[in-house]
N, C-alpha and C positions, 0 to 999 in steps of 0.2 A: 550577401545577405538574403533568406531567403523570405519572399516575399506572403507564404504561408507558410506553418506548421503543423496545423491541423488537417491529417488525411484527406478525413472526412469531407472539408472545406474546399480539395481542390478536387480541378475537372481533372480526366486523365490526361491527359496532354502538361497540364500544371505538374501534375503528380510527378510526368519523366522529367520535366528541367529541373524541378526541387531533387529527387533523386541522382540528376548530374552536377549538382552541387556538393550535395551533400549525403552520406555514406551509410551513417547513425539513426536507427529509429526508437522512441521513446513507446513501451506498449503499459500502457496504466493498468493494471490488474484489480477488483478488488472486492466488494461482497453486498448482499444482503442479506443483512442482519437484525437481529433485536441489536439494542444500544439500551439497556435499560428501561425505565420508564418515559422518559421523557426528551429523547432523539430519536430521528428516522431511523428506519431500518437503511435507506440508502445511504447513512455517514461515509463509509468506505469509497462508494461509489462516487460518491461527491467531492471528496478531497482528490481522488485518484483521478480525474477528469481536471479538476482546477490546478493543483499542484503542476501535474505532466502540463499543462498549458504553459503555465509559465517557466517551466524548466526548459520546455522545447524554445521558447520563446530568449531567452536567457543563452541557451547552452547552442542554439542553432542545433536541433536535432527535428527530426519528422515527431510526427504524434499518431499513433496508432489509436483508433477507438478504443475507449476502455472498457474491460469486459468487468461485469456489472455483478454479476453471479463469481461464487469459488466454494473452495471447500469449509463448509462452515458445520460440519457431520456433530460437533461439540456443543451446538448452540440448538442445534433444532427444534428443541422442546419447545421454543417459543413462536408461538403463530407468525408469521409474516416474512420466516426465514427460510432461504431458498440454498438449500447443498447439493453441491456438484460433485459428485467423485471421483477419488483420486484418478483412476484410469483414463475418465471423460477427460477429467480437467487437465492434463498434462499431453489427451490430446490434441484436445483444443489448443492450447501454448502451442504446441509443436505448428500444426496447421498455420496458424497463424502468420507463425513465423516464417512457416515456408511459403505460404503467399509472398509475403516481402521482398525473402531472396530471390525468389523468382524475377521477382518485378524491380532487382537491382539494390537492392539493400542489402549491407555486408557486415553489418554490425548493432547487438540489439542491447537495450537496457529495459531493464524492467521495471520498470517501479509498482510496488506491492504493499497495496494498505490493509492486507489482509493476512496476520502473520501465517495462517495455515497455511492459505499459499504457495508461500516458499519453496515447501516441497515438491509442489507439482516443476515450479520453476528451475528450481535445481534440478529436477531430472533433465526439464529441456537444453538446458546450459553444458548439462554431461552429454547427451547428445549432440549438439549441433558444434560442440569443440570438436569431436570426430570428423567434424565436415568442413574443419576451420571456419567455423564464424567465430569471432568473438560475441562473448555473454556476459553481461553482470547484471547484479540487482540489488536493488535498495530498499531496504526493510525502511517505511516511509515512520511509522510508528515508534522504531528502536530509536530512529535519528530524530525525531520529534522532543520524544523523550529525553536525549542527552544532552539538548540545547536549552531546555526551558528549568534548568534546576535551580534558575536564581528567581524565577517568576511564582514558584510555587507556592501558595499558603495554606493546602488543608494540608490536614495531619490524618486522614482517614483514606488511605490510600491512592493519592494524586497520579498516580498512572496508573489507576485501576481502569476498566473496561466500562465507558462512562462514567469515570472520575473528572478530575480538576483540568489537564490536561487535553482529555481525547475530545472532553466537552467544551473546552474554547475552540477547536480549529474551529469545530461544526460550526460554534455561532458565530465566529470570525465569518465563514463561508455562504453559511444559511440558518442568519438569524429566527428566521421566521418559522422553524422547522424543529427548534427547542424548544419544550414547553416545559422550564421549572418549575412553574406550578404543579407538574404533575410528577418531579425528580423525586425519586428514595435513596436518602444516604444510607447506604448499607454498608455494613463491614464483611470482609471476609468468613466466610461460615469455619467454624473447629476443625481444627484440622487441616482447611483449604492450605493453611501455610505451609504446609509440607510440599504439598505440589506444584506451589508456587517456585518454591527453592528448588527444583528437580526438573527445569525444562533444558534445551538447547539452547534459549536465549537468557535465561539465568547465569549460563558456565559451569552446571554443576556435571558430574559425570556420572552423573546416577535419570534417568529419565522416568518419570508417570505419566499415567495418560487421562488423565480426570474429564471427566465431561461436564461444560459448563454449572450443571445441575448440584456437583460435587462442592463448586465454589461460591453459588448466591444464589438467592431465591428470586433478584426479581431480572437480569441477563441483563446485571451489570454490578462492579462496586463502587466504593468510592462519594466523595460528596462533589456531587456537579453543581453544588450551589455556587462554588469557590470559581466557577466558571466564568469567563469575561472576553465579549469581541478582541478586547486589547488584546488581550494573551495570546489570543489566539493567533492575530493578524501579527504578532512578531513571532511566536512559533514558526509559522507557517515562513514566514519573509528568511530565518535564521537556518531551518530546515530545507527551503529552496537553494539558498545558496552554497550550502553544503553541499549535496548532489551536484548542482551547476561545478564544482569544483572538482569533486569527483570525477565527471566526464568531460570534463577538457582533457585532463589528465590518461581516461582510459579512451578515448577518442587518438593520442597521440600513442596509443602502443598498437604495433604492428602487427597485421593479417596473422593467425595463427597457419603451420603447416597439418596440410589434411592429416589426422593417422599420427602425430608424430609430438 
């Protein structure tokens, strides 16, 4: 059992006996952003540090500091949001990552509450398989979403982007940091639906590329009124143990060969 998870938390001397225990590091990815009117811009950041805590805690995996910033090139328009580009940001991952191997770590999971993300992530994953590490990652938001469909009650798009959904983990996490008094329910702007239906995580085989601006006026939809601690706190409890299940699982599959 290891006696921390959190990097950060140990000396280095802790760091090497945590590391001879155990193999697997958890690196939280995730953003600053607008969230609409009336959440932080640190939402991503926020889950992605809380979440990996109790996963590492849960899964017995290390916990890498989570990086705070990612590519958020679609949202910019709105004051307070900070984009990384693709280049930087993938080589940031990499780096990262190679710190760890370095320092005895042989297997990484990602978890990612920033869907743009991904992509930087998946290039790292395509690299470091050439060097046999193993890589996975967990879109925290896709799994969010397919857990909480019996908890839902708007009808104005409950996994929009500061909808019903994304706005309970926040208040589940950090109440204090939503202010529905200042929430706009917005719908989808004309047409937004088109590109909605046409992404990667849709499943459609046709892809657009819209920039947040394309899809709402105020850099979010949805009604967060519908929003609630509760929801959030089983969200979050329902989506932890999913992942936790996940890496037991990829945790027990074998060193990949260098090259091969």
């Amino acid at each position: 059992m290891l006696k921390k998870v959190l990097i950060v938390e140990m000396t280095s001397p802790e760091f090497c006996e945590a590391v001879k225990e155990e193999d697997t590091v958890i690196i939280p990815v995730g953003s600053t952003e607008v969230l609409g009117t009336h959440g932080p811009l640190g939402a991503d950041f926020f889950v992605a540090s809380e979440a990996a805590a109790s996963i590492g805690e849960l899964a017995q995996c290390l916990v890498s500091p989570t990086i705070p910033v990612g590519d958020t090139m679609e949202l910019y328009s709105w004051p307070g949001t900070i984009n990384i580009g693709f280049d930087t940001l993938k080589q940031l991952y990499l780096d990262i990552c190679s710190s760890l191997i370095h320092h005895g770590l042989k297997r990484i999971f990602f978890l990612t509450t920033h869907g743009m993300n991904t992509r930087a992530v998946d290039y790292c994953g395509r690299v470091l398989r050439q060097k046999g590490i193993p890589v996975s990652q967990g879109d925290w938001w896709r799994i969010a979403f397919s857990v909480s469909e019996d908890l839902i009650e708007s009808s104005v798009s409950p996994k929009g982007h500061g909808g019903e959904v994304i706005t309970s983990v926040i208040k589940a996490l950090k109440p204090e940091l939503v202010d529905l008094s200042r929430a706009t329910v917005e719908k989808l702007k004309s047409g937004a639906a088109f590109h909605i239906e046409h992404t990667s995580a849709s499943g459609s085989p046709f892809y657009t590329y819209p920039d947040f601006t394309d899809l709402c006026e105020s850099g979010g939809w949805g009604d967060p009124t519908y929003a609630s601690e509760e929801k959030g706190a089983l969200i979050i409890e329902r989506a932890v143990n999913k992942i936790v299940e996940f890496l037991k699982d990829f945790k027990a599959q074998p060193y990949y060969k260098i090259g091969v």
